[in-house]
C-alpha positions as CSV (number, residue, x, y, z in Angstrom):
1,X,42.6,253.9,206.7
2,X,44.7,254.6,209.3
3,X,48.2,257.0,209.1
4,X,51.3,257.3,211.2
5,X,54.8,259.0,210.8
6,X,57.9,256.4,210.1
7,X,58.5,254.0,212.8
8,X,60.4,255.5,215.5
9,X,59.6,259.3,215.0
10,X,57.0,261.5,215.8
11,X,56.2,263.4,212.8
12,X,52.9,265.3,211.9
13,X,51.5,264.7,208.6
14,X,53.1,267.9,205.6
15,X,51.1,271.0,205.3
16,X,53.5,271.7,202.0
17,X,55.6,269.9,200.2
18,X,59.5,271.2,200.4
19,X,60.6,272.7,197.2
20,X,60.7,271.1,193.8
21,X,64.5,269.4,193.7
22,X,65.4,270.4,197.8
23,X,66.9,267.9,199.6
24,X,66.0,265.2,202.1
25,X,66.2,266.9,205.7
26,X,68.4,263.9,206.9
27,X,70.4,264.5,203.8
28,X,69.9,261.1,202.5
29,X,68.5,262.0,199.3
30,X,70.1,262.0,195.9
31,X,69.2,262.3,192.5
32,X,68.5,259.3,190.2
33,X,69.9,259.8,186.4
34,X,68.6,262.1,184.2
35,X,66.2,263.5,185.8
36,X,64.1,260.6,187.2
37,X,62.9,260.3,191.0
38,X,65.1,261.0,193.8
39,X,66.6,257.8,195.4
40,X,68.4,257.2,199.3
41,X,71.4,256.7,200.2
42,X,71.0,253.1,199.2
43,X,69.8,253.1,195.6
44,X,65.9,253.1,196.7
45,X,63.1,255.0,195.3
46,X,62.7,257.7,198.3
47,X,59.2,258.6,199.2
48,X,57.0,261.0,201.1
49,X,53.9,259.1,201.2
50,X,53.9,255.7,201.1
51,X,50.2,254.0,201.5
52,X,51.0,249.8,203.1
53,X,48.6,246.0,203.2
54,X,45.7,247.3,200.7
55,X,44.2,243.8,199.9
56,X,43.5,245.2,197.0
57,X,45.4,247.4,195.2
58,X,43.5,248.3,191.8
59,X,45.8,250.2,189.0
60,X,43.6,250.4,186.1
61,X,46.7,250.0,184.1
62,X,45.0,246.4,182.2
63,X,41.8,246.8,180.4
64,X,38.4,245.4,182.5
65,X,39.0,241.8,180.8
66,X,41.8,241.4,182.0
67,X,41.5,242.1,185.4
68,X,42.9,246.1,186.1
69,X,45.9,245.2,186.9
70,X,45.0,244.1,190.4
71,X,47.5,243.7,193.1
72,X,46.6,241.4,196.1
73,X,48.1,242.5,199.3
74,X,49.7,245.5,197.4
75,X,51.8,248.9,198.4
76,X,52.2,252.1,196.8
77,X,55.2,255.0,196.9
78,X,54.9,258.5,195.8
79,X,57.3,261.6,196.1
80,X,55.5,265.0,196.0
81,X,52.3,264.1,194.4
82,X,54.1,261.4,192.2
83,X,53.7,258.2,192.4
84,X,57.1,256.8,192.2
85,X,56.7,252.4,192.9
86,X,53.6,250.1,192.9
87,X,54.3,246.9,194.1
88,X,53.7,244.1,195.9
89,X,53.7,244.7,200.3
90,X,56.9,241.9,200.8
91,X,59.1,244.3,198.2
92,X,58.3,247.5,199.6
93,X,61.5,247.8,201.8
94,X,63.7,246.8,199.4
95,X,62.5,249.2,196.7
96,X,61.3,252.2,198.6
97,X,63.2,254.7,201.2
98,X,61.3,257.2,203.0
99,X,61.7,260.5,203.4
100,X,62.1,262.3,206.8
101,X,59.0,263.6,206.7
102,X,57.3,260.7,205.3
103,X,53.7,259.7,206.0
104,X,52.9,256.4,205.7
105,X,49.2,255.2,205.8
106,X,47.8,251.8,206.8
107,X,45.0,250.4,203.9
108,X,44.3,247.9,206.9
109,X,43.6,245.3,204.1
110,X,41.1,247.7,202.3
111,X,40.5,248.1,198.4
112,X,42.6,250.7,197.2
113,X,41.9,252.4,193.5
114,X,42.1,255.6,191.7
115,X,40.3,258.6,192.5
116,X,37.2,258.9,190.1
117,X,37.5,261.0,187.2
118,X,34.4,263.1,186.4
119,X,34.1,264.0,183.4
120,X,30.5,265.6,182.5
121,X,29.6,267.9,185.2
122,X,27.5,271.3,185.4
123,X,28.7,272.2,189.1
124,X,28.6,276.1,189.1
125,X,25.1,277.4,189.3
126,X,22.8,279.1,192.1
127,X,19.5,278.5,192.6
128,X,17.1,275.1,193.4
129,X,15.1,273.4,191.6
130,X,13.9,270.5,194.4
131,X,10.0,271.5,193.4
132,X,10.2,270.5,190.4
133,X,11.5,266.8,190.9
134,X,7.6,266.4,192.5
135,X,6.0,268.4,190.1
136,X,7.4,266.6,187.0
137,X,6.8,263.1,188.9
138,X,3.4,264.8,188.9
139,X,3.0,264.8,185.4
140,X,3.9,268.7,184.7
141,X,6.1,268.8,181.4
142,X,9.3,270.4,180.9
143,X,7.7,272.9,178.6
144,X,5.3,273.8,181.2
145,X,7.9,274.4,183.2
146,X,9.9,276.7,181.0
147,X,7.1,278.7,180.0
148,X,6.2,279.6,183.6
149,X,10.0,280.5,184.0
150,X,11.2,277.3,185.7
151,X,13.4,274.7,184.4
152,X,16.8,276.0,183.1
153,X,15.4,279.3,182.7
154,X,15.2,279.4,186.7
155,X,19.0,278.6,187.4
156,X,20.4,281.4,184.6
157,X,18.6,283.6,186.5
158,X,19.4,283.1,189.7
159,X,23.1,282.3,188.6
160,X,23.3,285.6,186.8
161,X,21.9,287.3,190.1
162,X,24.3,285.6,192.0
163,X,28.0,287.2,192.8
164,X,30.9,285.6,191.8
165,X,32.1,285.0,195.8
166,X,28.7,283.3,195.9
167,X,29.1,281.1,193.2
168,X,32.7,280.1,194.5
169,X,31.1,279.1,197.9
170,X,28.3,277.2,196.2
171,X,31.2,275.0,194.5
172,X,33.2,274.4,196.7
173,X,30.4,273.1,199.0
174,X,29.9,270.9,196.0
175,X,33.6,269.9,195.7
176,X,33.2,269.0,199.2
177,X,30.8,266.3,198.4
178,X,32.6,265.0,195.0
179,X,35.7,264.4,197.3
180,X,34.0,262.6,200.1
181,X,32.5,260.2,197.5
182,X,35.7,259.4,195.4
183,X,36.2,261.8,192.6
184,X,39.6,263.7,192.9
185,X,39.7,265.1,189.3
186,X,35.8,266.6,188.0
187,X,35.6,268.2,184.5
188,X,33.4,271.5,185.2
189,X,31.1,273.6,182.4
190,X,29.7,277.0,182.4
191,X,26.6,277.4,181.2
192,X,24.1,278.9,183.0
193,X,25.3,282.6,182.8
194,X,24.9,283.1,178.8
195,X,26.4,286.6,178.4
196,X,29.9,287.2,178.6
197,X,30.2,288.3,182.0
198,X,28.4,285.9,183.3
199,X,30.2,282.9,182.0
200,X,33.6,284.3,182.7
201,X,32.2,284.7,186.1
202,X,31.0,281.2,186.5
203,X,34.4,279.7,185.2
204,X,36.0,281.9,187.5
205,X,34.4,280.6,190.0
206,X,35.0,277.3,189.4
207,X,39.0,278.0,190.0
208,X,38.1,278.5,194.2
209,X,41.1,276.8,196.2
210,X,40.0,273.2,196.9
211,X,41.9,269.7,196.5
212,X,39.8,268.3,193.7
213,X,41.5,268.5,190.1
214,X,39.6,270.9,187.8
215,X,39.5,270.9,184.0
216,X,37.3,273.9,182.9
217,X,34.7,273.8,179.6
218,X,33.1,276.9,178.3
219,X,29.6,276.1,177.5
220,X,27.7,279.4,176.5
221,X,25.8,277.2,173.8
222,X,24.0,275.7,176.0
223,X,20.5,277.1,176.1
224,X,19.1,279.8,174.0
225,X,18.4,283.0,177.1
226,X,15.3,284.7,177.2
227,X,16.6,287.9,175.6
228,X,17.7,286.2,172.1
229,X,14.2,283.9,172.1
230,X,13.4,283.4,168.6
231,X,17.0,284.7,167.5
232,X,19.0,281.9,167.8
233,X,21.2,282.4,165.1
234,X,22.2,286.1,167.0
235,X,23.2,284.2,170.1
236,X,25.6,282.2,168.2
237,X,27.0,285.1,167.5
238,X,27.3,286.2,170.5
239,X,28.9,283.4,171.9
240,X,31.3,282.7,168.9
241,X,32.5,286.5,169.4
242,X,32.0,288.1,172.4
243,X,31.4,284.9,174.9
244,X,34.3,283.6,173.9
245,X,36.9,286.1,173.6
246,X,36.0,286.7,177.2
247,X,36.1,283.2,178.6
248,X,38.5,281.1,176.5
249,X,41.8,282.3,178.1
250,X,39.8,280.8,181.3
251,X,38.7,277.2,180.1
252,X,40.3,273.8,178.3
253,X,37.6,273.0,176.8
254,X,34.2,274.3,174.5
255,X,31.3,272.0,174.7
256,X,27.8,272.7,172.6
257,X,24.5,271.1,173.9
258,X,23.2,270.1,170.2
259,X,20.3,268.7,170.2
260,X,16.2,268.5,169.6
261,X,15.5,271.9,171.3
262,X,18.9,273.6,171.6
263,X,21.2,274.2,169.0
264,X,21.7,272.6,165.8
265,X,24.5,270.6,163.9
266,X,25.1,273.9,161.6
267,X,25.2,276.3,164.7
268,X,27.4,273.2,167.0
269,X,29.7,273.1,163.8
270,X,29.7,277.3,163.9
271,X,30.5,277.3,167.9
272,X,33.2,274.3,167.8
273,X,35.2,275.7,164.8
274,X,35.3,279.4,167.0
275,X,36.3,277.7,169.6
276,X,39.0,275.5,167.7
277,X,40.5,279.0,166.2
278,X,41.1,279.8,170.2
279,X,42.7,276.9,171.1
280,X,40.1,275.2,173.3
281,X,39.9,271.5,173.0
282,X,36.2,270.1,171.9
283,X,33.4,268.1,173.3
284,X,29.7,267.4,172.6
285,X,26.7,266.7,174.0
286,X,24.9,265.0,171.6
287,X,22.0,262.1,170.7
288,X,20.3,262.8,173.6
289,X,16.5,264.0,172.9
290,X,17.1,263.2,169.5
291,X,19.0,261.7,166.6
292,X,20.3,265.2,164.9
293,X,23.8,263.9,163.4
294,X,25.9,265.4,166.5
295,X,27.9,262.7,167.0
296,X,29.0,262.4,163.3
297,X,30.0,265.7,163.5
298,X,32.2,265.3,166.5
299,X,33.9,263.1,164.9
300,X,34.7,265.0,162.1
301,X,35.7,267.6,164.5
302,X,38.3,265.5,166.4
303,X,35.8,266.1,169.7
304,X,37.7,264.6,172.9
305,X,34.5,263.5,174.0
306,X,30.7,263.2,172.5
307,X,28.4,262.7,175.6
308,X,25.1,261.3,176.3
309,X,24.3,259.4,172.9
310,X,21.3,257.6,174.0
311,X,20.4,257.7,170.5
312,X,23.6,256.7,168.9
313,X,23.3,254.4,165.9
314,X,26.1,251.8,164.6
315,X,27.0,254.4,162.5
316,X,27.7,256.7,164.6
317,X,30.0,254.5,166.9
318,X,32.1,253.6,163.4
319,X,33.0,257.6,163.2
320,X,33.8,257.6,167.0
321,X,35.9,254.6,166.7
322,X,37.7,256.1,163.8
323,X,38.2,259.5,165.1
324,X,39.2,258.5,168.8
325,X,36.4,260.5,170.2
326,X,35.1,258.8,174.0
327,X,32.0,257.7,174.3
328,X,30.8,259.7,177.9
329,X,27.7,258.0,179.3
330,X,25.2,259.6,181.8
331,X,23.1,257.4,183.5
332,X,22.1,259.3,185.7
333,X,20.5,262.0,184.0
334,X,18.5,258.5,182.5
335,X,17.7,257.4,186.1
336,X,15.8,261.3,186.9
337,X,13.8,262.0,183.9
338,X,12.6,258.0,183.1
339,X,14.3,257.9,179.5
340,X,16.2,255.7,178.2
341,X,20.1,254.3,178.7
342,X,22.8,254.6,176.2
343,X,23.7,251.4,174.1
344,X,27.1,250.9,176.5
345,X,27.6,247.3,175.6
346,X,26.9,248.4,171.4
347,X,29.6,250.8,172.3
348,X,32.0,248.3,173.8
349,X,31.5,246.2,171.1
350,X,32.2,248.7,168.4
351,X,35.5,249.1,169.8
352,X,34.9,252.4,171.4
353,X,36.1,253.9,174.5
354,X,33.5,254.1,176.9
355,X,33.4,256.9,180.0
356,X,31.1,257.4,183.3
357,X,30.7,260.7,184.3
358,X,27.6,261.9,186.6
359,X,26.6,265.0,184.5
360,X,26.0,266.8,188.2
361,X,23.1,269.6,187.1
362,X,20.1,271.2,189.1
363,X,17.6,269.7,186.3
364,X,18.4,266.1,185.4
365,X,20.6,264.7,187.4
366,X,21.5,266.4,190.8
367,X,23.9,263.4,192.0
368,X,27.9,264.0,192.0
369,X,28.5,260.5,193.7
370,X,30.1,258.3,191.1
371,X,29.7,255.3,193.2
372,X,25.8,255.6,192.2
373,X,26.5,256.0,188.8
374,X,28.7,252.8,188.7
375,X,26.1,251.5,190.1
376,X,23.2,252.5,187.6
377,X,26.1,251.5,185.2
378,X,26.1,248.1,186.2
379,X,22.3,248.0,186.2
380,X,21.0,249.4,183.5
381,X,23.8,249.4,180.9
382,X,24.8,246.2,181.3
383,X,28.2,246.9,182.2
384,X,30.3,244.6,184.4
385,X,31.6,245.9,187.6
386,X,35.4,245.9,186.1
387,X,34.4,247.7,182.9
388,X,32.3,250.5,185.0
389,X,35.2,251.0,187.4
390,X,37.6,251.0,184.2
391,X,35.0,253.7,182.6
392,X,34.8,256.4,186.0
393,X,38.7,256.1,186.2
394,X,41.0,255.7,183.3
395,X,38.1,255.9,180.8
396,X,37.0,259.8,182.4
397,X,40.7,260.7,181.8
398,X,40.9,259.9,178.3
399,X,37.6,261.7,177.9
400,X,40.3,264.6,179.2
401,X,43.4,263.5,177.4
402,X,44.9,263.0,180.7
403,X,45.6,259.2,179.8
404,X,48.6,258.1,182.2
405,X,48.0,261.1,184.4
406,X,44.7,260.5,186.4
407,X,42.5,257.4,187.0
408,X,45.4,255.0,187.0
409,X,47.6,254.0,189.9
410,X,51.3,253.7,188.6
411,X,54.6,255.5,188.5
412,X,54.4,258.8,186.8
413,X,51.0,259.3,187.5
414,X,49.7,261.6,190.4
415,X,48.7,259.8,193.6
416,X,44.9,260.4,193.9
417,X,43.9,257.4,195.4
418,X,40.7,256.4,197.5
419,X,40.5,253.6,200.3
420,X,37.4,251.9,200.3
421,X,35.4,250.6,203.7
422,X,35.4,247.3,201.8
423,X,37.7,244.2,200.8
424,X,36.8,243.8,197.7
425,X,36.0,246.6,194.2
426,X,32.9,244.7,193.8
427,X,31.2,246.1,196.4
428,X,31.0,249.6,195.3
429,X,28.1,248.6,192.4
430,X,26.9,246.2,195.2
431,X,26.7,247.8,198.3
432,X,24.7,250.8,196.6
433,X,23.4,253.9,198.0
434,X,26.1,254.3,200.7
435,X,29.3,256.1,200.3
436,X,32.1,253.3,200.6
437,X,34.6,255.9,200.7
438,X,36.9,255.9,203.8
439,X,40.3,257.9,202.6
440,X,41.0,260.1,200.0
441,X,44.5,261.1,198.8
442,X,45.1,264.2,195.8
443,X,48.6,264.6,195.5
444,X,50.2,262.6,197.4
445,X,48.1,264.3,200.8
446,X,45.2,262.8,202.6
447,X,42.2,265.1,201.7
448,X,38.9,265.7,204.0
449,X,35.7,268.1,202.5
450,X,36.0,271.2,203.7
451,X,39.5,271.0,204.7
């Protein structure tokens, strides 16, 4: 991908967009009617950032079967981190005008499609857990491990030793990596602090300045600590009352890991309603380990999203149909520990929406390239390349209830876009274990890790 200022002038790329409503430098801008996009002096959409010759221009505004909306030889416009016309290369001139201070970038006949949307990820911690990858290839069990102090135990340790500017650091390096693979919007839990401070301080972290989109998820009830062993009832207190009273002006979002081993439906149900009486929208991990009813009961709590569901019976896809609750699928957490896939194609069937997300943890699946998981996707769930790149995009943003704001390409919708080293979408489950990611856009501005 290759940039340059409008023909004729020498113009560095923006550091900052002008103010909201100022006008065109060359004072060619004017307003459209009520309220829409700002047009030129001769009726045309005007523009900042106009992206030209993608080969493929992939909108996710169709549905996988039938075909994503695909442009050949398409264009793109956007207007301070808008995108304002999709189109065809041959109409661009006629439809878009271009700001003074336009930048205009050259797809060189690339694949063009919307950032990935992440939506499972555990990306604020401290700590490593890379001995026990070998150890558990070994044949050591997980309970082994926690009863010697390792496993989760190890990271809410050395995440509650660890200072907040720490933490910050830690994630952004791992924002850095998310963006260079594709994802421009990454859904981010707490977790691993379990005591009020501590997840405050963890979703506080998670706020340090970076390009990547953020949607934030409290998830105290996530693993019963040390110091309440044997009382899990009490912690759910604790989280219900104190934990969240101190985090939920901070996230979106409560999530419960309900499940053989963690919490159960009646203590998932007790969490989730809390967390409904504070305004935080819902989510679940559920049928992971075991069948335990968590699924039914996100649907009967309106959850935005139930996750894992390796488990999942046709019963429980009926209730997630009816309740509008997407289906978030981890393969890669499958891949590490050797278990096995959700039913994808059952839940395609069933009429539910189906979302990708990389569920990036220290324990189970330490991965935050979603090019890998559309890959496994493909693979091992069956999934066609169209309806895996349908699920990491659009199908991550309705996991969010962003629909129409992320994951698709079209006016209205931000411009986070990436620019694949490829012709064609079907490489990126292909071509695997390579990052096919040559450009990334957030906001209508070209973004680079560690920028």
């Amino acid at each position: 991908m290759s940039g340059r200022p409008p023909e004729g002038e020498e113009r560095a790329p923006r550091a900052e967009a002008p103010p909201s409503g100022g006008a065109d430098p060359g004072g060619a801008e004017r307003r459209a009617p009520a309220g829409g996009p700002p047009t030129d002096a001769k009726g045309r959409r005007l523009a900042d950032l106009v992206l030209r010759n993608a080969g493929e221009l992939v909108t996710m505004t169709r549905p996988a079967r039938e075909g994503l909306g695909v442009l050949a030889d398409g264009a793109l416009a956007a207007y301070r981190g808008t995108v304002v016309w999709v189109g065809r290369e041959a109409d661009l001139a006629g439809e878009v005008g271009l700001a003074a201070d336009a930048v205009e970038l050259d797809a060189q006949g690339a694949c063009v499609l919307p950032g990935f949307v992440d939506c499972h990820t555990h990306a604020v911690f401290a700590g490593e857990r890379a001995a026990e990858y070998g150890e558990r290839l070994a044949g050591v069990s997980y309970l082994e491990l926690l009863q010697r102090g390792g496993g989760i135990r190890l990271t809410v340790e050395a995440t509650r030793a660890a200072s907040e500017q720490q933490l910050a650091a830690l994630t952004a390096r791992r924002l850095d990596s998310f963006l260079a693979h594709g994802t421009t919007t990454v859904e981010v839990k707490s977790g691993y602090g379990l005591s009020a401070e501590d997840e405050a301080k963890q979703l506080r972290a998670a706020t340090v300045p970076h390009p990547v989109r953020r949607s934030l998820t409290f998830c105290g009830a996530h693993f019963v600590p040390p110091e309440y062993e044997g009382r899990a009832d009490d912690y759910v207190e604790s989280v219900c009352g104190e934990q969240l009273s101190a985090c939920a002006p901070l996230a979106e979002w409560c999530d419960v890991f309900c499940d053989e081993g963690a919490f159960t439906v009646a203590q998932a149900r007790r969490v989730l309603e809390a967390a409904r009486e504070h305004g935080l929208g819902l989510r679940l991990h559920a049928e992971e380990l075991a069948h335990t009813g968590a699924a039914t009961l996100g649907a009967e709590l309106g959850c935005a999203s139930a996750d894992h569901l390796i488990l999942a019976t046709v019963g429980d896809m009926a209730a997630l149909r009816a309740a509008g609750t997407v289906a978030v699928l981890l393969p890669g957490t499958s891949y590490t520990l050797h278990a096995g896939y959700a039913p994808a194609r059952a839940f395609l069937d069933a009429g539910v929406v189906v979302a990708l997300a990389s569920d990036f943890n220290p324990g189970s699946s330490y991965c935050e390239n979603m090019q890998m998981v559309i890959s496994l996707a493909c693979q091992e769930l069956r999934l066609t390349p169209d309806e895996a790149l349908w699920a990491a995009t659009a199908g991550g943003a309705a996991a969010l209830r962003l629909t129409g704001q992320v994951g698709v390409l079209t006016p209205g919708a931000a411009c986070d876009l990436i620019v694949l080293d490829a012709a064609t979408r079907a490489e990126l489950p292909y071509h695997y274990g390579v990052n096919l990611v040559d450009g990334v856009v957030v906001g209508g501005r070209t973004a680079e890790a560690g920028a």
